[in-house]
N, C-alpha and C positions, 0 to 999 in steps of 0.2 A: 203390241197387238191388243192387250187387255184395254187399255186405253181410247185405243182407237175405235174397237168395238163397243163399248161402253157410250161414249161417246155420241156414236152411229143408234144406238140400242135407245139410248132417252131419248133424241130428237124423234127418233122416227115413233115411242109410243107418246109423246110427251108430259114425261116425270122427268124428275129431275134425276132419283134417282132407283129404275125401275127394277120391282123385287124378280120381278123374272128371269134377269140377267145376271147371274150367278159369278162369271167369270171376274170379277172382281174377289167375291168369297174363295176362289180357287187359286187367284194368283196370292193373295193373303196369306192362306194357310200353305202353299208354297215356302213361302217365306219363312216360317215357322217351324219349319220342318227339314229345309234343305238342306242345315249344318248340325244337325243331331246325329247323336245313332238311332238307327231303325228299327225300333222295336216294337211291339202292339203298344206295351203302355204307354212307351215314350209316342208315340204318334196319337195315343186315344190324348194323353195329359196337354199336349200341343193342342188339338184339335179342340177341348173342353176352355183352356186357357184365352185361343185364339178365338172362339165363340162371346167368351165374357166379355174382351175385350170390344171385340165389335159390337155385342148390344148395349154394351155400357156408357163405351166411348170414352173412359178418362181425359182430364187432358193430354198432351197437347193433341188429340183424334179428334174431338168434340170442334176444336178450333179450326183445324185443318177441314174437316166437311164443312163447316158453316160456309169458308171463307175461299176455300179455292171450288170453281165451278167446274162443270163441264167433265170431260172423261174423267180427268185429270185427278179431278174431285171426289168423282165414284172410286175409284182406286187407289187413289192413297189413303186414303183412313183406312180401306183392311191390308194395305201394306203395311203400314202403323201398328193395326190392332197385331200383324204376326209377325213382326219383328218383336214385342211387347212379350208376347207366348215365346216368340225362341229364347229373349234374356231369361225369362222366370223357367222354362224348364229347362235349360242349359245351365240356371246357380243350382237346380234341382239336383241335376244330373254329374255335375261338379261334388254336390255338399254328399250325395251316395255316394262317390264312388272313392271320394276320399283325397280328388286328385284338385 
């Protein structure tokens, strides 16, 4: 849906990829968050993690928006950036708890 939205959202304002459209940022941090435990910290540390990542873009995120267009495009780099936030606060959350 994110995709297809997305998609539908750039053509009709035409950007490529347009900041008003959020649902990208929300299926990202989705991501990030979905196999944790639920705690204010652990979901503030995701959320702070998953920010960096998308304004940063490391590789491979920076490659992935360059090179794949259209919905498709819009969405997977912050699906990227929060899978990137669940590894890093999931070794976190591993390296506290001792397990």
């Amino acid at each position: 849906m994110a995709i297809m939205t997305s998609a539908i959202s750039a053509s009709a304002l035409g950007q490529g990829d347009p900041s008003v459209v959020v649902i990208d940022e929300v299926a990202g941090y989705l991501v990030g968050v979905c196999l944790l435990p639920h705690s204010i910290i652990i979901l503030m540390l995701a959320f702070i993690f998953f920010r960096v990542f998308d304004i940063l873009k490391p590789f491979p995120i920076r490659q992935i928006e360059k090179k794949v267009r259209g919905g498709l495009g819009i969405v997977l780099d912050d699906l990227l950036a929060g899978f990137c936030a669940f590894i890093i606060v999931k070794g976190i959350v591993v390296v506290l708890s001792g397990s």
